[in-house]
C-alpha positions in Angstrom: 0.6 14.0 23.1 4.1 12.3 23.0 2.6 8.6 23.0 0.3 9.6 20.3 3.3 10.8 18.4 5.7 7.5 19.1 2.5 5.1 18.3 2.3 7.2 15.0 6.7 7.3 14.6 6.0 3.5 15.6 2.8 2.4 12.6 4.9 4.4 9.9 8.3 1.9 11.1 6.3 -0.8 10.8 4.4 0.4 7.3 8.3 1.3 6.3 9.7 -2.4 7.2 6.4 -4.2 5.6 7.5 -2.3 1.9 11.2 -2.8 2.4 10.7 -6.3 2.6 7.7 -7.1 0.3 8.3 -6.0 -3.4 4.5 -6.7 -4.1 3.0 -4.7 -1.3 5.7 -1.6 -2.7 4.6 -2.7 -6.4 0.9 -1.9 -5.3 1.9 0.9 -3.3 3.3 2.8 -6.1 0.7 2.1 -8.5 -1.7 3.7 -5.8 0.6 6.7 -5.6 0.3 7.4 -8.7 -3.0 6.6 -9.3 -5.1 7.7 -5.8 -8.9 7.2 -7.0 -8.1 3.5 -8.2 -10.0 1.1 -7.1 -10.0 -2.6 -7.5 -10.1 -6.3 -7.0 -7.2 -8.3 -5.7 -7.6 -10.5 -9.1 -7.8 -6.8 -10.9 -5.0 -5.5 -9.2 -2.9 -8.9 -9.7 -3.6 -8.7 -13.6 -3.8 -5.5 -14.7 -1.6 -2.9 -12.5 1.3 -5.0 -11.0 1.1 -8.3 -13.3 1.4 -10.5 -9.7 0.3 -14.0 -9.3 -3.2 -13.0 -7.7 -2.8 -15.1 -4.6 0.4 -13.7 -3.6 -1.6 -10.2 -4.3 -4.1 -10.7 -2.5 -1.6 -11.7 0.6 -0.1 -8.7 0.2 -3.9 -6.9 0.4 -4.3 -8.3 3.9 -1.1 -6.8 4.8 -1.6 -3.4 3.2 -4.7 -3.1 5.0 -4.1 -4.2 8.4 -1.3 -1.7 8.7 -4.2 1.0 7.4 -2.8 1.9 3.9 -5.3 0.4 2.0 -8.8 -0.4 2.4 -11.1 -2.9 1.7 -15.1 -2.8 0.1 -16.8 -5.8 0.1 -19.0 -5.7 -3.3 -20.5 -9.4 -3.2 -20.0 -13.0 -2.1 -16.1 -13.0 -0.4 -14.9 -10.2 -3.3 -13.7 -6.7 -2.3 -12.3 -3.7 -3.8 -9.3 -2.5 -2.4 -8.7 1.9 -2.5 -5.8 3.7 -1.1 -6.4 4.9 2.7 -8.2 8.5 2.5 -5.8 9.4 5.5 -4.0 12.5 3.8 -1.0 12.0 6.1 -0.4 8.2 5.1 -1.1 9.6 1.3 2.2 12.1 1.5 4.3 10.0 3.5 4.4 7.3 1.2 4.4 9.3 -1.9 7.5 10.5 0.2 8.8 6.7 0.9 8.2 6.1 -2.7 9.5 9.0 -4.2 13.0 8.3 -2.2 13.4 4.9 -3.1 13.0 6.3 -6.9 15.3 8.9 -6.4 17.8 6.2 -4.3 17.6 3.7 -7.6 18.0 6.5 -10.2 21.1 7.5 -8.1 22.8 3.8 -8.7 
């Protein structure tokens, strides 16, 4: 039980360090929070929710899913939809993350 708990303590350090240090993965991450059933392509996402260069975006994709926050749907050809995790835990603790960050900025 206690190495399941510091492998999850250790993924949600790591999901905390990759959004810390990459304002494109947190600009994604709080459109998703506040908008859980979206669903898009990296091109999509790059135009139309964060207004990111869509190669940088779609870097930031990769990233987002490997660490299991978002995932990917492959539709046709080498194009996928991307869809916030459905892990409910993940969901809360980075509306959490999110939600502090706002409340940290608003503080300023």
């Amino acid at each position: 039980m206690e190495s399941c708990i510091t492998r999850q303590d250790t993924k949600l350090t790591a999901i905390r360090g990759l959004l810390d240090r990459d304002d494109v993965c947190l600009d994604i991450i709080r459109y998703l929070i506040n908008h859980s059933e979206a669903a898009d392509t990296a091109s999509g996402i790059a135009e139309w929710w964060i207004k990111r260069d869509v190669a940088r975006t779609a870097q930031a994709l990769t990233a987002l899913r490997e660490h299991g926050i978002v995932r990917s749907h492959p539709v046709q050809d080498a194009t996928s939809v991307y869809t916030l995790t459905k892990n409910l835990h993940l969901r809360e603790t980075l509306r959490q993350y999110v939600d502090g960050l706002s409340s940290a900025t608003e503080q300023r």
